[in-house]
KOLGUFI-399931 format. One record per residue (C-alpha): residue in three letters; x, z, y. Coordinates in steps of 0.2 Angstrom, whole numbers, plus 5000, padded with zeros to 4 digits. Example, Ala and Ser with C-alpha at 12.3 -4.5 7.8 and 13.67 -1.06 7.14 Angstrom:
BEGIN
ALA506250394978/SER506850364995/
# end
This chain:
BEGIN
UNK500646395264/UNK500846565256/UNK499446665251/UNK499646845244/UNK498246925240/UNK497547095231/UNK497047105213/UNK495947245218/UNK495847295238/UNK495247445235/UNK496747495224/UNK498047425239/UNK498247315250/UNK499447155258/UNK500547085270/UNK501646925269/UNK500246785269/UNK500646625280/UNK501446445282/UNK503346445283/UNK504846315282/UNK505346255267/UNK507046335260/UNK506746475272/UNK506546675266/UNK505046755270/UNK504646955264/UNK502846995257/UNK502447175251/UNK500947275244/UNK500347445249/UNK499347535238/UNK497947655243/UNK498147845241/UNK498347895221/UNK498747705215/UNK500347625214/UNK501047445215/UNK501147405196/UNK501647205198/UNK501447025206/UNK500646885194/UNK502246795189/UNK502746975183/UNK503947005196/UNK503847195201/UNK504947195216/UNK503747265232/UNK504447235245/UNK504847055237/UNK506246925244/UNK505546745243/UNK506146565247/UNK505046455251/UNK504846305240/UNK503146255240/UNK501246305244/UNK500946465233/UNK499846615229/UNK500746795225/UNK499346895218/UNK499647135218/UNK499147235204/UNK498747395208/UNK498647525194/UNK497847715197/UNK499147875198/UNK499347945181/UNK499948145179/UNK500748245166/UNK499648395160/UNK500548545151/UNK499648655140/UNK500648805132/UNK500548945122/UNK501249115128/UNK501549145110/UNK501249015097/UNK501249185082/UNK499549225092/UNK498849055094/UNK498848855096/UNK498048745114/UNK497648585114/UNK497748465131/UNK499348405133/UNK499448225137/UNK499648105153/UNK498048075163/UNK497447945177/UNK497148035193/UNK495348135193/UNK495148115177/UNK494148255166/UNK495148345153/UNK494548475141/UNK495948595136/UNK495748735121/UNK496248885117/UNK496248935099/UNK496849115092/UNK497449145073/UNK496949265063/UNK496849445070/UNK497049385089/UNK495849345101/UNK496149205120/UNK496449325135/UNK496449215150/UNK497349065157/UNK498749065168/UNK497749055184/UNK496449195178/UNK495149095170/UNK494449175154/UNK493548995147/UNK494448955131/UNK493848795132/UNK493848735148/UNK493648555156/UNK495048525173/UNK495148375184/UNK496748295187/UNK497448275206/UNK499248285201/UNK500648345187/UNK500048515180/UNK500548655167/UNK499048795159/UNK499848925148/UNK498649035137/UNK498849205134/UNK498249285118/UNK498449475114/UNK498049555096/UNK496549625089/UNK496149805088/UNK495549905072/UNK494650045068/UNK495950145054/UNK494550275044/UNK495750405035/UNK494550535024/UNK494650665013/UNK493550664997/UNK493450864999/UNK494150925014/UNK494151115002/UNK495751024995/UNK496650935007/UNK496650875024/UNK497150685029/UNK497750615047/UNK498150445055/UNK496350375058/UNK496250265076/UNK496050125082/UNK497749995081/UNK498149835085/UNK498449705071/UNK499949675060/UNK500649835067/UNK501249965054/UNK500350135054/UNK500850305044/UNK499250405035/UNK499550545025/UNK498850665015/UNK499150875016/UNK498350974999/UNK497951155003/UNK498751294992/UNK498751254975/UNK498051084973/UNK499050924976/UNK498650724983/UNK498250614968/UNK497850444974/UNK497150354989/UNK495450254987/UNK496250084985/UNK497550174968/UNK499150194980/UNK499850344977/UNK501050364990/UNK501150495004/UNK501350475018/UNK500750275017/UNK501550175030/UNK499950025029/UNK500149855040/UNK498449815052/UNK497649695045/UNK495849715049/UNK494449875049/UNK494649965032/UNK494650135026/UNK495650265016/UNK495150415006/UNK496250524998/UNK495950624981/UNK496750804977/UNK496750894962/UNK497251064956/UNK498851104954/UNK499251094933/UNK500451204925/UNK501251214908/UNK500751334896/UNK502351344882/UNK501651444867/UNK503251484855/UNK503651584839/UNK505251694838/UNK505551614821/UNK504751454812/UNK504451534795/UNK503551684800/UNK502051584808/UNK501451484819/UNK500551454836/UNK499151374847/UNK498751354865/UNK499951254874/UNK499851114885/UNK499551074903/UNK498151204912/UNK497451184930/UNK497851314942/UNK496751474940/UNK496051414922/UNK496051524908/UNK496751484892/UNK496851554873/UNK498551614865/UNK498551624846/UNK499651674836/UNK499351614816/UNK500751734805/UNK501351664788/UNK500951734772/UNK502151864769/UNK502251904789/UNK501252004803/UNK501051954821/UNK501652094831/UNK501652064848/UNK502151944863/UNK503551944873/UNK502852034888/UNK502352184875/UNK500552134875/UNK499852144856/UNK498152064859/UNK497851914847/UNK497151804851/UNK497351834869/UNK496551754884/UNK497651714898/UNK497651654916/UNK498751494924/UNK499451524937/UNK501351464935/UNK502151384922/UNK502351514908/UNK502951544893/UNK502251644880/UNK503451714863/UNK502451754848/UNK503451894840/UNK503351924819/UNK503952044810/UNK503852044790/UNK502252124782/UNK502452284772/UNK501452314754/UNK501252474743/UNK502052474727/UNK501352604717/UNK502252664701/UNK501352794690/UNK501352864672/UNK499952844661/UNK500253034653/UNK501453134667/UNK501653274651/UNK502653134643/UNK503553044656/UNK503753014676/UNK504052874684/UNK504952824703/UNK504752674714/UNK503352714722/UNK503252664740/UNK502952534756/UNK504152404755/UNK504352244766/UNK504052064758/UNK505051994748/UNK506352154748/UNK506552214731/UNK506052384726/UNK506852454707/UNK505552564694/UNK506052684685/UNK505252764670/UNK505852934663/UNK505253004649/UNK505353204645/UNK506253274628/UNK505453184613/UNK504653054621/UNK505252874625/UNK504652734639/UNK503552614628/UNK503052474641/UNK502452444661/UNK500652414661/UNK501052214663/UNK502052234647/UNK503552194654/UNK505052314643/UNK506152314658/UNK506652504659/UNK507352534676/UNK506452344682/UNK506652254698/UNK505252174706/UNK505152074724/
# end
């Protein structure tokens, strides 16, 4: 007698039970039900249909197993996100597969249109679920701190880690200083990376004001440095002693003087050496007369003279110096 028999009949089913001749072949063979599959007999043999020879009553027992498939989950683009799912399943088994975005993305949809991130599917049979992220957009905010000075552009809305140009346009005499955040270039090329915003700083144009002499050892000036546009400034010119300040190099005498910045200028101090009396005199012109008298520039020399009429002779200068002509700087 043979017996073969089912571990599970609902799993699958067999044929091939009976009494045969000894030494003869018989076939037995197991069938399994929709989504199971023949796994083995119960003296590990996995042939089905399976040759015998019959040497003696037996029992050949089937094992059935249930259908197992293969699930796929993939990312369209790994840089935007990461899924979770993939694995091999029994046959209408529940899954839960996950989609799950980086930083600065967000889950669009599923292959076949769904839009659950996470989402639970039943297996009937080998499948594959590719998710599909996309990136972010970001509100850009590009201001002016006073729009009087300068005007800004590149505010909008952007998607994420791509790379934007602001800049920043001064009106007529002022210039871009810094943005908000201490970058000074312009135009900024910035990489998205979330909501943020950017305000740009103008100031007034600044000029140099250069305040010179046209020699050093006449005198001296004040007044330079660095002037905003349109601000007024004070030119002095400080003359030696020994020396007179007599005008600048654009003819104007005024000392100090007040002056406007517009451009970069350059102002010439020009000084000329000071003139001083010299007065010579007698003290009785019916006995003598002197010369000499007169204006004479510093530190010229100028020569006195005494001349005494008939009968008379030059004593002495009032300082007592003897000297008789005498030279004096």
């Amino acid at each position: 007698d043979i017996t073969v028999q089912s571990a599970n009949e609902t799993m699958g089913t067999v044929s091939g039970s009976g009494s045969y001749k000894y030494a003869t072949t018989q076939t037995i063979s197991a069938t399994p039900a929709e989504h199971y599959h023949f796994q083995k007999w119960n003296d590990g043999n996995t042939d089905n249909p399976r040759s015998i020879t019959i040497a003696g009553d037996a029992t050949y027992t089937a094992t059935f197993a249930i259908d197992t498939h293969e699930l796929t989950v993939t990312s369209a683009d790994e840089i935007m996100g990461t899924v979770t799912g993939s694995g091999t399943y029994d046959y209408n088994s529940s899954v839960t597969i996950k989609a799950t975005p980086k930083t600065g993305y967000h889950f669009v949809k599923w292959d076949d249109d769904d839009t659950n991130a996470s989402r639970s599917v039943t297996i009937t049979g080998d499948a594959a679920y590719t998710a599909t992220f996309e990136a972010n957009s970001y509100d850009i905010t590009v201001l002016s701190v006073d729009e009087s000075t300068g005007t800004v552009s590149g505010s909008g809305s952007y998607k994420y880690a791509t790379t934007q140009t602001i800049s920043a346009t001064p009106v007529e005499h002022y210039h871009f200083q810094k943005w908000n955040d201490g970058n000074t270039e312009n135009p900024r090329s910035i990489t998205i990376a979330g909501t943020a915003t950017y305000t740009a700083t103008f100031v007034l144009d600044t000029f140099a004001l250069a305040i010179t002499v046209n020699d050093a050892t006449m005198g001296t000036t004040s007044g330079s440095g660095g002037y905003a546009y349109n601000s007024s400034a004070i030119a002095q010119a400080t003359p030696n002693y020994g020396y007179v300040f007599k005008k600048w190099n654009d003819g104007n005498t005024d000392n100090p003087r007040s002056v406007v910045i517009t451009q970069n200028t350059n102002y010439v101090a020009n000084f000329v050496l000071d003139t001083f009396n010299i007065t010579a005199s007698s003290n009785d012109v019916e006995k003598g007369k002197v010369t000499g008298s007169g204006k004479y520039l510093y530190n010229t020399d100028a020569i006195l003279s005494a001349n005494a009429v008939q009968h008379y002779h030059f004593v002495k200068w009032n300082d007592n110096d003897v000297d008789n002509p005498r030279t004096i700087t």
